[in-house]
C-alpha beads as a LAMMPS data file, in Angstrom:
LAMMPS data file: protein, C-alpha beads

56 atoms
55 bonds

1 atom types
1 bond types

-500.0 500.0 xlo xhi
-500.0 500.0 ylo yhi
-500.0 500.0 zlo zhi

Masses

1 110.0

Atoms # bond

1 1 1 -1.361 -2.506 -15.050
2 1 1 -5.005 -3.267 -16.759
3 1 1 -3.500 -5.862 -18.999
4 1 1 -1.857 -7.387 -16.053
5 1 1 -5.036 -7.761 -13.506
6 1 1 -7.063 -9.009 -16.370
7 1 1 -4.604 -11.633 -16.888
8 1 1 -4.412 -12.587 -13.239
9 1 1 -7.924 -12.536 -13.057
10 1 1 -8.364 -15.099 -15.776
11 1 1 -5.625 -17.662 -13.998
12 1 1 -7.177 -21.218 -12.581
13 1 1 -8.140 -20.419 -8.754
14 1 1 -6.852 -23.743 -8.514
15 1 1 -3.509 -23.370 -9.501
16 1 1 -3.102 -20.045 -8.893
17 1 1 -4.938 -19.587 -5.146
18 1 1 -3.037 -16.327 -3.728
19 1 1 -2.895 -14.618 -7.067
20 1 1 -6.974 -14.828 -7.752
21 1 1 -7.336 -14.333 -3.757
22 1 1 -5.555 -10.868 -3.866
23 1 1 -6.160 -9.610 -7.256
24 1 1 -8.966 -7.342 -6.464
25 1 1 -6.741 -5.601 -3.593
26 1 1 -3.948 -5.053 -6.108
27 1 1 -6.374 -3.486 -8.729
28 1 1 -7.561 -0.898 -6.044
29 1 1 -3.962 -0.349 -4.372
30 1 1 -3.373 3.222 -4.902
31 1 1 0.964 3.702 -3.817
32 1 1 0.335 7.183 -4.035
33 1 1 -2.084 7.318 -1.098
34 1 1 0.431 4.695 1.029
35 1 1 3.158 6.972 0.480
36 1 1 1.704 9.862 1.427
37 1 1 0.478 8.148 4.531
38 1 1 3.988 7.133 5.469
39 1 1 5.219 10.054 4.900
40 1 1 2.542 11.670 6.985
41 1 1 3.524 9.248 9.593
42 1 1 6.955 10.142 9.769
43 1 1 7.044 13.883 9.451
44 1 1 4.132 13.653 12.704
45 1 1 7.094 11.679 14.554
46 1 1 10.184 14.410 13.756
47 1 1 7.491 17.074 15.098
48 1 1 6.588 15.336 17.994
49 1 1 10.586 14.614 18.446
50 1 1 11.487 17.976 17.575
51 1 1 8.732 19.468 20.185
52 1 1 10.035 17.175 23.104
53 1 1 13.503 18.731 22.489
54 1 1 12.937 21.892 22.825
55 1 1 10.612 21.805 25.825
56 1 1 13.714 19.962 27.486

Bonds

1 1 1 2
2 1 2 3
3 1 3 4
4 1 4 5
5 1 5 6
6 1 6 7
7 1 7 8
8 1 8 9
9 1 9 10
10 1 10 11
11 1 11 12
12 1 12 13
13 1 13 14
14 1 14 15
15 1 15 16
16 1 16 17
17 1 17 18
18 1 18 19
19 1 19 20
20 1 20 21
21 1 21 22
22 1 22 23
23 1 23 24
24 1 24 25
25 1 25 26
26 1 26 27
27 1 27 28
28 1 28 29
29 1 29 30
30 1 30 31
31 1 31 32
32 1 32 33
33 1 33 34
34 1 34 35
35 1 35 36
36 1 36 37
37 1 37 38
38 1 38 39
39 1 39 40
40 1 40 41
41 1 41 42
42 1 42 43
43 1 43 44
44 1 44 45
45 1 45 46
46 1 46 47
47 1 47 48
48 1 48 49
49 1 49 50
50 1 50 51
51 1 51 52
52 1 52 53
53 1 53 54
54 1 54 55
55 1 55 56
């Protein structure tokens, strides 16, 4: 991934606007860390879920 973010960050800002604009996001991105917060997210919902039905 190195290799590619060096290349992107050597492409013409002019020609290549959205690339150069969002580079430096995409070289800090971490998926590990989104998954876990989605996952996070979701197993908070089936507890909350799961609570409500038995307290019905």
């Amino acid at each position: 991934m190195d290799a590619s973010i060096g290349q992107w960050r050597d492409l013409d800002p002019e020609e290549f606007p959205f690339t150069r604009f969002t580079v430096e996001e995409v070289a800090i991105h971490d998926d590990a860390e989104q998954f876990r917060a989605g996952l996070e997210l979701v197993l908070a919902g089936l507890s909350e879920q799961a609570a409500r039905q038995v307290t019905q």
